[in-house]
C-alpha positions in Angstrom: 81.4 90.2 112.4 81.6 86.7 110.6 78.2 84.9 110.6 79.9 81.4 111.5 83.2 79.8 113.3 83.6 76.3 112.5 84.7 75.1 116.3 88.0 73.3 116.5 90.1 72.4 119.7 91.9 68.9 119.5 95.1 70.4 121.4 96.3 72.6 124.0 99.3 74.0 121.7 98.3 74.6 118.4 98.3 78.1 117.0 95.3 79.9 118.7 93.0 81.1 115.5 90.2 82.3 117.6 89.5 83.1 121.3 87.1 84.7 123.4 87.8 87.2 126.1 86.6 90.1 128.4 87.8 93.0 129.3 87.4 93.9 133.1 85.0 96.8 133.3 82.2 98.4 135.4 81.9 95.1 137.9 85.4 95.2 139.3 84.7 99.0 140.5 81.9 97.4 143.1 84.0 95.1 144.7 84.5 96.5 148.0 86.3 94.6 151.2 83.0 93.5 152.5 82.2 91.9 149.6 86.1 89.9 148.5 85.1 86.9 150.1 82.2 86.0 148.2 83.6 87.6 145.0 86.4 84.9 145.3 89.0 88.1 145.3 91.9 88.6 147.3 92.1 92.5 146.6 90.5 95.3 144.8 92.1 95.9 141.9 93.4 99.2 140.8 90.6 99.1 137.4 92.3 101.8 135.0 95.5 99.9 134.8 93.6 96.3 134.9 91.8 97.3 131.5 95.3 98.6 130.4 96.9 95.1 131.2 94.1 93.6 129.6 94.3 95.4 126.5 98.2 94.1 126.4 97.2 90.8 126.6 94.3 91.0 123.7 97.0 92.8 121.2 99.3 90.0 122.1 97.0 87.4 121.2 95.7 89.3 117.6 99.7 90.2 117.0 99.9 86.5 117.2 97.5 85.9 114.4 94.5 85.6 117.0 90.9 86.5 116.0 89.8 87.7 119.5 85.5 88.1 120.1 84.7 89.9 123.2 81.7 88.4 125.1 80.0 91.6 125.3 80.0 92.0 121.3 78.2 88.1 121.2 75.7 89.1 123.8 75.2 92.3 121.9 74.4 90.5 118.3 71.8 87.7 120.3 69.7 90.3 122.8 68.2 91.9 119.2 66.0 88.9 119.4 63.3 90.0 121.9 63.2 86.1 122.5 65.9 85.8 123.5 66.3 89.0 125.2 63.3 87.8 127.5 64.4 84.4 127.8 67.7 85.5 129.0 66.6 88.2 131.4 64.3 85.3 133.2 66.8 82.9 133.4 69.1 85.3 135.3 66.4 86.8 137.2 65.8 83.4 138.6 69.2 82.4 139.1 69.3 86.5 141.6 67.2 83.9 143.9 64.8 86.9 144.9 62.6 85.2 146.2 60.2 87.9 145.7 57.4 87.7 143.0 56.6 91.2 143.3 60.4 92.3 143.2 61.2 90.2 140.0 58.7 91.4 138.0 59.5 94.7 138.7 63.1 94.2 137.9 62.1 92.5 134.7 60.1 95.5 133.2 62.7 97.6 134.6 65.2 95.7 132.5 63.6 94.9 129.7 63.1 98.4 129.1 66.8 99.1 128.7 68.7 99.9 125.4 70.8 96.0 124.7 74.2 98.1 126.1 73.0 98.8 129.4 70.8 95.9 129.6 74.2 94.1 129.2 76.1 96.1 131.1 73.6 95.5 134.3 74.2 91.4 133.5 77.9 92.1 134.1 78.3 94.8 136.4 75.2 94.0 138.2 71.8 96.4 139.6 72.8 98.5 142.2 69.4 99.2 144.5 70.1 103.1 143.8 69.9 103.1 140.5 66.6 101.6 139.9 63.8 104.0 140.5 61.3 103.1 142.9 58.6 104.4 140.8 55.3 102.8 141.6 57.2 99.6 143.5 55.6 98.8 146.5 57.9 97.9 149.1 57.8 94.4 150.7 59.5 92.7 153.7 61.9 91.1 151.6 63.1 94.8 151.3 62.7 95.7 154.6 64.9 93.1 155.8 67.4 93.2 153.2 67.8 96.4 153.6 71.3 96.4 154.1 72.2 94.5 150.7 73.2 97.0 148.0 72.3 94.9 144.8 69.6 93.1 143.2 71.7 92.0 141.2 75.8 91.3 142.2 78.3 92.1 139.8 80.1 89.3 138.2 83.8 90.7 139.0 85.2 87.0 137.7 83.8 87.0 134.3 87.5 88.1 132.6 88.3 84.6 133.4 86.8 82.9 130.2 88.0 79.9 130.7 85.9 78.6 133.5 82.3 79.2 132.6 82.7 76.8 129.0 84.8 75.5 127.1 85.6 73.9 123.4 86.4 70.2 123.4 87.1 69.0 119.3 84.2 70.4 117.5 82.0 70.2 121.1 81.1 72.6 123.9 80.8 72.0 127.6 79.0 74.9 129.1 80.1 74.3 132.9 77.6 73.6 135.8 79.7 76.3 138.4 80.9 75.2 141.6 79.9 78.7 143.1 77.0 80.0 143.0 77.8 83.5 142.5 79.3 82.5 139.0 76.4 80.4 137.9 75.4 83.9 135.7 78.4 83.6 133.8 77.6 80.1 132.5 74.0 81.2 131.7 75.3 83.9 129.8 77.7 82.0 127.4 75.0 78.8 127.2 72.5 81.6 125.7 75.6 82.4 123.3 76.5 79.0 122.3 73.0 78.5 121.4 72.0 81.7 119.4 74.2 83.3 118.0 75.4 82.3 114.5 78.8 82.0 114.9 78.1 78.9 116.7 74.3 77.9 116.1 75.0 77.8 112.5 77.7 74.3 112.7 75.1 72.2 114.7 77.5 72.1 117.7 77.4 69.1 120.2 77.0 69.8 123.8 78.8 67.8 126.3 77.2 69.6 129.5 74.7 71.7 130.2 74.7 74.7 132.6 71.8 72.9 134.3 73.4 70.4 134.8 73.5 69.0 138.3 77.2 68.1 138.7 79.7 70.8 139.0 82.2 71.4 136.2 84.6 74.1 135.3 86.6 74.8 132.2 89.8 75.2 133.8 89.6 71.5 134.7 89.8 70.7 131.5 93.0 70.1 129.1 92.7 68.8 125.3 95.6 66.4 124.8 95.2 65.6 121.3 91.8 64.5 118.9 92.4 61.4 120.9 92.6 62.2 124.6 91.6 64.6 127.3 92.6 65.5 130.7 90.0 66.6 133.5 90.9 68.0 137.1 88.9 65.8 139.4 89.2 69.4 141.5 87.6 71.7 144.6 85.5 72.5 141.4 84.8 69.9 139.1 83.2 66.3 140.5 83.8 63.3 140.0 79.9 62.5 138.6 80.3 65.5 136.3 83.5 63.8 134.3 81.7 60.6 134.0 79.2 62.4 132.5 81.2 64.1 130.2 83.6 61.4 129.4 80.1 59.5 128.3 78.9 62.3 125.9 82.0 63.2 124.4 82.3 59.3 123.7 79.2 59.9 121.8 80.0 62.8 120.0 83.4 62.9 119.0 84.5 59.7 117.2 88.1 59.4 117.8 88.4 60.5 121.1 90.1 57.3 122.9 90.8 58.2 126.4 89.7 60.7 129.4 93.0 61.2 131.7 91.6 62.1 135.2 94.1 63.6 137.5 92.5 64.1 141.2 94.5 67.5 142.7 93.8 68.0 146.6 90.3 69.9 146.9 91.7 73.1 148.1 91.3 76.9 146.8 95.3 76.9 146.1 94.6 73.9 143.8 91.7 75.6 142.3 91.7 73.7 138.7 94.1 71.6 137.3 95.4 74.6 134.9 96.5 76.4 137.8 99.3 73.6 138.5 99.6 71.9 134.7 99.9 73.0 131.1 101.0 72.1 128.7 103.8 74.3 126.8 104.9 71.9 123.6 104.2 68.7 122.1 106.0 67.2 125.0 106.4 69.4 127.6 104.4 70.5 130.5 104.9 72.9 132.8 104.2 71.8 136.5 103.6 73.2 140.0 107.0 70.6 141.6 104.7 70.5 145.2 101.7 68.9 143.2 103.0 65.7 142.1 103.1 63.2 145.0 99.7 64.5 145.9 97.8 63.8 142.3 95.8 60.3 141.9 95.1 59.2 138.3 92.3 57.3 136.7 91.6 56.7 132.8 87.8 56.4 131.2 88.1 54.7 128.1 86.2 54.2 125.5 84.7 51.1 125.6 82.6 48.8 123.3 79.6 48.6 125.9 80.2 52.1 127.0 83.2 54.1 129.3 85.8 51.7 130.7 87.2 53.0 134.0 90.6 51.9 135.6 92.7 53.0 137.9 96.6 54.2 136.6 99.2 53.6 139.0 102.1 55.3 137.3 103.7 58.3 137.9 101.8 61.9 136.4 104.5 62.2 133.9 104.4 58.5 132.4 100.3 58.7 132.4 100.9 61.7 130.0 103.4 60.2 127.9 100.7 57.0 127.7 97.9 59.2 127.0 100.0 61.4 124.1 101.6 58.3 122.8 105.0 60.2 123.1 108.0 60.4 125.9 106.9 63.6 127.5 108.8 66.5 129.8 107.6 67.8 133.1 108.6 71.2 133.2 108.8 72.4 137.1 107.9 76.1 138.2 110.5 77.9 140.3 113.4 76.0 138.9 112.2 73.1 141.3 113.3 75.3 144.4 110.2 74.8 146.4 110.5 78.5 147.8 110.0 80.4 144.6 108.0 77.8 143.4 105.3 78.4 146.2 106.0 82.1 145.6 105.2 81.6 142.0 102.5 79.5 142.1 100.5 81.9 143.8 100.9 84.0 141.2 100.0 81.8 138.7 103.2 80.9 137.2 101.7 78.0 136.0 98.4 78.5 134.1 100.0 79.6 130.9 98.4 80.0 127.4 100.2 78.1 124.8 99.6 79.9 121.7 101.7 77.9 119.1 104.4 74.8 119.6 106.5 76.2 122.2 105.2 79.4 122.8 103.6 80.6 125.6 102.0 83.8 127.2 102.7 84.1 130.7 102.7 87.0 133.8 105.8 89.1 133.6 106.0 88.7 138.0 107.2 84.9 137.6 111.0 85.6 137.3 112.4 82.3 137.9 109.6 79.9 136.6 109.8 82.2 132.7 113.6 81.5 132.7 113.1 77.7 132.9 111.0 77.4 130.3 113.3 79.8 128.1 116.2 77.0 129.1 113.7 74.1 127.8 113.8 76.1 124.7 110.0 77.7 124.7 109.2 80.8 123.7 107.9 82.9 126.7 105.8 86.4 125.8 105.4 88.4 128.8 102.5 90.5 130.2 101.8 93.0 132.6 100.3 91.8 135.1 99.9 93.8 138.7 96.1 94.0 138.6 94.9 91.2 136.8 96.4 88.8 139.1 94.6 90.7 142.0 91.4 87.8 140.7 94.2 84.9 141.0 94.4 83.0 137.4 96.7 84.1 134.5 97.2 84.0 131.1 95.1 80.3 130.5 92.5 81.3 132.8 91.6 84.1 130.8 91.2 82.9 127.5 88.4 80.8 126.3 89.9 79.2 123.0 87.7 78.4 120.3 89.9 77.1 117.2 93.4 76.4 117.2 95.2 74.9 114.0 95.7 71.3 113.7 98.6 69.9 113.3 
């Protein structure tokens, strides 16, 4: 594996170089109907032909000139440091909330004891309560009580969807401060990446927001216009205190970024980041969800010469683009604009796609109508399987955390 990536993101659109992914494993075979709701599923997906799907989508992206890093591999390379193996294991020890000193330090020199592959594997996939030996444990009435809970430790089912726990803004990461709980170990998991293994550690790499952080922030909320302007999903997900926050550090640590475009979407799970109803497909093209616009508000931070400048834009989404991008810009609208099949589509996320060059796009194979239009705008549409992975609603964009992309 190369020692060092020199970070680079100042688009959504240009060719994708490097990317990180994961492929569903062990975790999605413990989701159970009991258990959807607070998974964030909709279904239990069929797992065999998930990976399969999944795979697809990886060969797709390296066929494409894609270097793709799986985040099992990065966890591997930074848990041979018994630092940072310990550090880690705390950290997501106290994010289990236990509540139970005698219980976490079991669990801890349970853990610890692990080879790094199944210590991994249990951060994903989670500790079932039957497979950790009682041994000498003496039980509490923590377990008494909870006796009905299965886990220790829940299973992570949503990690395939890179995009949300971090992302890559110019030469910058923002690590995100998860909306739901039962994600947070996601974020911990690529924070502790970001800053140890040398891939990244080695370029010195701002941070724009911390998982700690107190204001929630997803990755899907946020677009890379250009070296000179970002968009952020004022979202269900992502606050407004947490893009205020990150408009003020990436003003500090990325010199020619001019603008941050926020774009308020109705806080609803079907609007679940700003991804899931807007990409962006070309230089000037978007593709849009047609029953989002007259709902969107718009604000711009700006950089300013005694810090961010904030104003309200009352324009129309597509004109606040073409401001922000300096250039007459296309909306592009899902379902051929027939508000039927695009409702139909949108759930499946006909939408979120992942640009990986000028014009061309990965997208789910299910959205018909809304993969024609963009053909007739001229972009190049690559098609994937797609009957399981859409069981976790996101698509192509969702599950891709890009790390360089060329400039143009």
């Amino acid at each position: 594996m190369r020692n060092n990536i020199k970070l680079r993101i100042e688009s959504e659109i240009g060719n994708l170089e490097a990317v990180i992914l994961h492929k569903p494993g062990k975790e999605m075979e413990r989701l159970t109907p009991d258990t959807l709701a607070e998974s964030l599923f909709e279904d239990i997906p069929w797992v065999r032909q998930m990976q399969a799907e999944h795979d697809g989508f990886a060969k797709v992206l390296e066929d494409n000139g894609s270097e793709v890093f799986y985040v099992e591999n990065l966890l591997k390379d930074i848990l041979a440091s018994d630092d940072v193996r310990e550090n880690l294991l705390k950290d997501v020890l106290a994010n289990a909330l236990l509540f139970n000193n005698t219980l976490e330090k079991f669990l801890f020199d349970y853990l610890y004891g692990l080879d790094i592959d199944k210590l991994i594997q249990c951060f994903i996939s989670g500790v079932a309560k039957n497979e950790v030996p009682d041994g000498k444990r003496v039980m509490t009435l923590t377990d008494y009580v909870q006796s009905d809970k299965n886990f220790f430790l829940n299973p992570i089912p949503n990690l395939y969807f890179m995009r949300d726990p971090a992302a890559v803004i110019g030469n910058a990461t923002s690590v995100s401060t998860m909306f739901s709980k039962a994600r947070k170990r996601e974020s911990i998991l690529l924070q502790y990446i970001f800053d140890n293994h040398s891939l990244f550690k080695a370029n010195n790499t701002p941070l724009l927001h911390h998982v700690n952080s107190p204001t929630s922030i997803e990755g899907g909320d946020i677009l890379v216009l250009s070296e000179k302007a970002i968009a952020v999903g004022c979202s269900v997900r992502t606050s407004a205190p947490a893009i205020e926050d990150l408009a003020e550090k990436a003003f500090e640590h990325l010199e020619k970024l001019e603008q941050v475009l926020v774009i308020e979407i109705p806080k609803v799970r079907a609007f679940m980041h700003l991804d899931t109803v807007l990409t962006m497909v070309d230089y000037d093209k978007f593709t849009i969800y047609p029953g989002i616009e007259p709902l969107v508000k718009i604000y711009s931070i700006e950089r300013g010469n005694d810090g961010p400048v904030y104003k309200v834009v009352n324009e129309k989404l597509s004109k606040a683009l073409s401001m922000s991008l300096n250039t007459p810009i296309e909306l592009i609208r899902s379902g051929g604009g027939n508000p039927i099949t695009a409702a139909r589509e949108q759930w499946n996320d006909s939408t979120n796609t992942l640009a990986i060059a000028p014009g061309k796009v990965v997208t789910y194979s299910r959205n018909e109508a809304s993969n024609d239009v963009l053909r007739n705008y001229g972009i190049d549409v690559i098609e994937i399987a797609d009957s399981e992975l859409i069981r976790g609603r996101g698509g192509p964009r969702c599950m891709s955390m890009p790390l360089r992309r060329k400039t143009f």
